[in-house]
C-alpha positions as CSV (number, residue, x, y, z in Angstrom):
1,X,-65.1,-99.6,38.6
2,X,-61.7,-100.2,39.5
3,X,-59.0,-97.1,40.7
4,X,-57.1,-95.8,37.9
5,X,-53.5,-96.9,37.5
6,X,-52.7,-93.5,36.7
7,X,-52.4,-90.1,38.9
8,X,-55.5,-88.2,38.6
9,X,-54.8,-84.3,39.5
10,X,-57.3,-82.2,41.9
11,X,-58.9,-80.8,38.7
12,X,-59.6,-84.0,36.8
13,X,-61.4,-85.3,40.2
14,X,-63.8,-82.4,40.1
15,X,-64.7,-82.8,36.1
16,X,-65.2,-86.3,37.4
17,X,-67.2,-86.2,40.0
18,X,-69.6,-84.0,38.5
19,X,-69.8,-86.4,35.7
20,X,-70.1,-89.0,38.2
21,X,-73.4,-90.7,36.9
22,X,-72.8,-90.5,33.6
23,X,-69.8,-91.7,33.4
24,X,-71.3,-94.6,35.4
25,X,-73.5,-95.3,33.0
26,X,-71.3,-96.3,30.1
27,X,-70.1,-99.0,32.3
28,X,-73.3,-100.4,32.5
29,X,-74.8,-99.5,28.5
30,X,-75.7,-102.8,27.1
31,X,-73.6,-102.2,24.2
32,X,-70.3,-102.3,26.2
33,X,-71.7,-105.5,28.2
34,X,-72.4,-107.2,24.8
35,X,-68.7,-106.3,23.3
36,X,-67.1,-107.5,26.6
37,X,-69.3,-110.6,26.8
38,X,-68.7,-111.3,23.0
39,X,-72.5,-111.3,21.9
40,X,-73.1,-107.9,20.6
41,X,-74.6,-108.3,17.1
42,X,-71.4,-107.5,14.3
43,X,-74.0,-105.5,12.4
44,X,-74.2,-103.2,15.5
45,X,-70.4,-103.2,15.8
46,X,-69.9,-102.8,12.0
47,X,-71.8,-99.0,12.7
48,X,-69.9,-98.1,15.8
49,X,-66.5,-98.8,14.2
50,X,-67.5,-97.1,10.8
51,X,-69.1,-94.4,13.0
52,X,-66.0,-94.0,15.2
53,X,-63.3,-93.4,12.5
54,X,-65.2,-90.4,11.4
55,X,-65.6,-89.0,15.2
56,X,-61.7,-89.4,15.4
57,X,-61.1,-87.4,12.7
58,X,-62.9,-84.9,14.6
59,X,-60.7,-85.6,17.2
60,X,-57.9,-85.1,15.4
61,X,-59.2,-81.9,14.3
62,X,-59.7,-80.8,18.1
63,X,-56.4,-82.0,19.0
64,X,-54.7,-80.3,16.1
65,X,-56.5,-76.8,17.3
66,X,-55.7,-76.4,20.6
67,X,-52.2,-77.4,19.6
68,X,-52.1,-74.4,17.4
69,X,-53.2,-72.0,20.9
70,X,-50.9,-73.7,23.3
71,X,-47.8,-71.3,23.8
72,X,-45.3,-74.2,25.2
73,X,-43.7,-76.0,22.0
74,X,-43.5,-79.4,24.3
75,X,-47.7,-78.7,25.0
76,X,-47.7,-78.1,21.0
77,X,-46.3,-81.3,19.9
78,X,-48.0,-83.6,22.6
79,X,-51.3,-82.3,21.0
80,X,-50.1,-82.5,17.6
81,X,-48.9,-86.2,18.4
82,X,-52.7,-87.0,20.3
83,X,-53.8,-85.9,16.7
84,X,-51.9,-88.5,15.2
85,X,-52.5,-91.3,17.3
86,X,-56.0,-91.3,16.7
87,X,-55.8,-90.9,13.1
88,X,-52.5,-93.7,13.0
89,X,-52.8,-95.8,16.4
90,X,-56.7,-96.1,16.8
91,X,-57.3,-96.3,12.7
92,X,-54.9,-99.7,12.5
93,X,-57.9,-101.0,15.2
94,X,-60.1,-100.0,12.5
95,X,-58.1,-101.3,9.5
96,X,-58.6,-104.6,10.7
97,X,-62.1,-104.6,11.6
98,X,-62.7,-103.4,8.4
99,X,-61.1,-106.0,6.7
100,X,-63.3,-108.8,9.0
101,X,-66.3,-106.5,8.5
102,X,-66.7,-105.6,5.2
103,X,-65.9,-101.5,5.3
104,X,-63.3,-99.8,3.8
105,X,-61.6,-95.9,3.6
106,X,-64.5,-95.0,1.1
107,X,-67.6,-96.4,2.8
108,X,-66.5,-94.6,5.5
109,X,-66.0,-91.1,3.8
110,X,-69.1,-92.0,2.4
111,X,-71.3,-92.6,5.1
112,X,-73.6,-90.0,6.8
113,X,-73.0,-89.4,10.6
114,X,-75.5,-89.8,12.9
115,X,-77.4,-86.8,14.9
116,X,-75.1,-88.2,18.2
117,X,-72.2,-88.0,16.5
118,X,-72.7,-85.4,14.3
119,X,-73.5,-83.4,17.8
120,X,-70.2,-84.5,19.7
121,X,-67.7,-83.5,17.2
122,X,-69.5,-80.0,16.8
123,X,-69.7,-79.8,20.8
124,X,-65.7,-80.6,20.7
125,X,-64.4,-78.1,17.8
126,X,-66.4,-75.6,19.1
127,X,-64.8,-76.1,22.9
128,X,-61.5,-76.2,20.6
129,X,-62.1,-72.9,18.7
130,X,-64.1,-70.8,21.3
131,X,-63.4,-71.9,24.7
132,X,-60.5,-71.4,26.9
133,X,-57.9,-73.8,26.5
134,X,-58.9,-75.5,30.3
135,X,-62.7,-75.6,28.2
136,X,-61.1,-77.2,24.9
137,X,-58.6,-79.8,27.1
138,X,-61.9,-80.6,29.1
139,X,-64.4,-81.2,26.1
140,X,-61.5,-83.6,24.4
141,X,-59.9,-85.4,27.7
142,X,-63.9,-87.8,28.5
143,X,-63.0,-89.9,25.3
144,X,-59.4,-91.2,26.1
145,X,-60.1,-91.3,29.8
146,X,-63.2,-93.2,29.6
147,X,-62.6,-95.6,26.6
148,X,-59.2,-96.6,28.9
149,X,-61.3,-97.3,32.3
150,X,-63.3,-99.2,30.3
151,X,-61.1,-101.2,28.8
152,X,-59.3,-101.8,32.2
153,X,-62.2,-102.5,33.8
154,X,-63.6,-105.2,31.3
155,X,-59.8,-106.5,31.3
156,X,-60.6,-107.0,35.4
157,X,-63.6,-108.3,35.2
158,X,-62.9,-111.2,32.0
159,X,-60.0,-112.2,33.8
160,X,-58.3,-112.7,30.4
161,X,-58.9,-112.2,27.0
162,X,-59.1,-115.2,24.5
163,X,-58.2,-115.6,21.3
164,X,-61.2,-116.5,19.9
165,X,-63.0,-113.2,21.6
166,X,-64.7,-111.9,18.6
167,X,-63.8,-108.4,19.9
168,X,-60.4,-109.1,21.7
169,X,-58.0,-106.6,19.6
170,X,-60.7,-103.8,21.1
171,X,-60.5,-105.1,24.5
172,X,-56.9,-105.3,24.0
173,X,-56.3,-101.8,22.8
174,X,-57.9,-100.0,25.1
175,X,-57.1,-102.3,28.4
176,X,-53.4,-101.8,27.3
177,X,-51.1,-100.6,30.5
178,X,-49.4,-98.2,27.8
179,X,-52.1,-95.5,27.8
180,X,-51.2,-94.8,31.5
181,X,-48.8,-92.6,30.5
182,X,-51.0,-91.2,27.7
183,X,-53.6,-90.1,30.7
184,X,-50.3,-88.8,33.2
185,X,-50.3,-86.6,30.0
186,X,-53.3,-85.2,29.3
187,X,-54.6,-84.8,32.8
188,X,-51.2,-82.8,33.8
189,X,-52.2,-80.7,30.9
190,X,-55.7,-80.2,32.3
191,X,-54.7,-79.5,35.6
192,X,-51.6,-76.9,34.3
193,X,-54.3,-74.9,32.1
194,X,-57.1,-75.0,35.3
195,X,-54.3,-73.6,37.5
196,X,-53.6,-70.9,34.8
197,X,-57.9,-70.2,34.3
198,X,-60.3,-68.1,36.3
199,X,-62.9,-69.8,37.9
200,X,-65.9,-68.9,35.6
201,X,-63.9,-70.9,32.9
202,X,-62.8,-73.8,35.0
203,X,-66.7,-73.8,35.7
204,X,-66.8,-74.2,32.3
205,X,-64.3,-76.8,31.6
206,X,-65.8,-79.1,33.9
207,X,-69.9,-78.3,32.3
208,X,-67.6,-79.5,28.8
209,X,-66.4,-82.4,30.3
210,X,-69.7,-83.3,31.3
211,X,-71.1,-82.8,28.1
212,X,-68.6,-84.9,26.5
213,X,-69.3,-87.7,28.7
214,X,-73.2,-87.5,28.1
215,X,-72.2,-87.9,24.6
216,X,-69.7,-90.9,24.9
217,X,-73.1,-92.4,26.3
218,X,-75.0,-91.5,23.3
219,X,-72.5,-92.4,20.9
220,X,-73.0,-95.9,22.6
221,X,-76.6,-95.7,22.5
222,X,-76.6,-94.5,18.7
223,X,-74.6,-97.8,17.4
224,X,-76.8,-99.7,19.9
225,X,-80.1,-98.5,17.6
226,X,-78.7,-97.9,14.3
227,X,-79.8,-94.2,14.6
228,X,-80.7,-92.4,11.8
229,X,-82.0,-88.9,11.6
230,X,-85.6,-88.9,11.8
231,X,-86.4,-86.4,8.9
């Protein structure tokens, strides 16, 4: 893994270092090597992405929350804006996929979630309702931060991305230098509402943000197997 093009704050380090092998491991899940090698099976894909659009509605919803606690207007709208640009930015990625893949609005809406994902979105509106704001910021911040390493880590390790990769607009989206700025953002906001938290719930943040990696991993491994809920 390749240092990060953007500042990472005191805080941010800690969350990550406690994180440190599982965050590892989504670099190494085989359905990340698959979608950078261009061999993972469509069908699989077809499930992530379908699955995805619903767990960014959820993060939306999170996003949208802890807007509504922060007392800086300029804090306000940067969350309110995060809302959007997973809802406007990330669902164009999914527009177009669907349109290759065969899914559309409704089979979305219509589709069950998985136990994985059913379990991350819960873990994150309830860090976004109940938690500190440090807590909230720290559940949410693992699915930007990681999905944009990996993408810049693939994006080192292809060399290039061509054309004809059958998963190039993903590699593309999230290997984009414009995100830097996105991170500078968030993790500025994760170290201002640390600085402002006692310990016991910086101790917390950084147990959410672990969580929240552990379930990036699973949301991985729930594509990877077509999960379904066993009863």
């Amino acid at each position: 893994m390749s240092a990060p093009a953007f500042e990472v704050p005191p805080f941010a380090k800690r969350c990550l270092e406690a994180a440190r092998a599982q965050w590892g491991a989504s670099f190494e899940h085989p359905f990340v090597l698959a979608l950078a090698e261009g061999t993972l099976d469509a069908e699989k894909f077809r499930f992530y992405q379908m699955q995805d659009a619903r767990y960014l509605e959820a993060f939306a919803d999170a996003a949208s929350l802890i807007s509504t606690r922060c007392v800086s207007p300029v804090d306000k709208l940067w969350f309110v804006d995060a809302a959007r640009m997973a809802l406007v930015v990330e669902g164009e990625l999914h527009a177009g996929y669907g349109e290759k893949l065969g899914y559309g609005p409704e089979e979305i809406a219509a589709m069950e979630l998985t136990p994985n994902n059913r379990a991350y979105q819960d873990h994150m509106i309830s860090a976004a309702t109940r938690g500190t704001l440090v807590e909230a910021v720290g559940a949410l911040t693992p699915c930007p931060w990681l999905y944009i390493a990996l993408g810049q880590h693939l994006l080192e390790r292809l060399g290039t991305i061509e054309d004809d990769h059958p998963y190039a607009d993903w590699l593309r989206m999230y290997s984009d230098p414009g995100f830097n700025e996105y991170m500078n953002e968030i993790l500025g906001r994760l170290q201002r509402f640390a600085d402002a938290a006692d310990e016991a719930a910086r101790e917390r943040a950084v147990q959410a943000f672990v969580t929240s990696v552990r379930y990036e991993w699973m949301f991985w491994q729930q594509a990877w197997e077509h999960q379904q809920w066993p009863v």
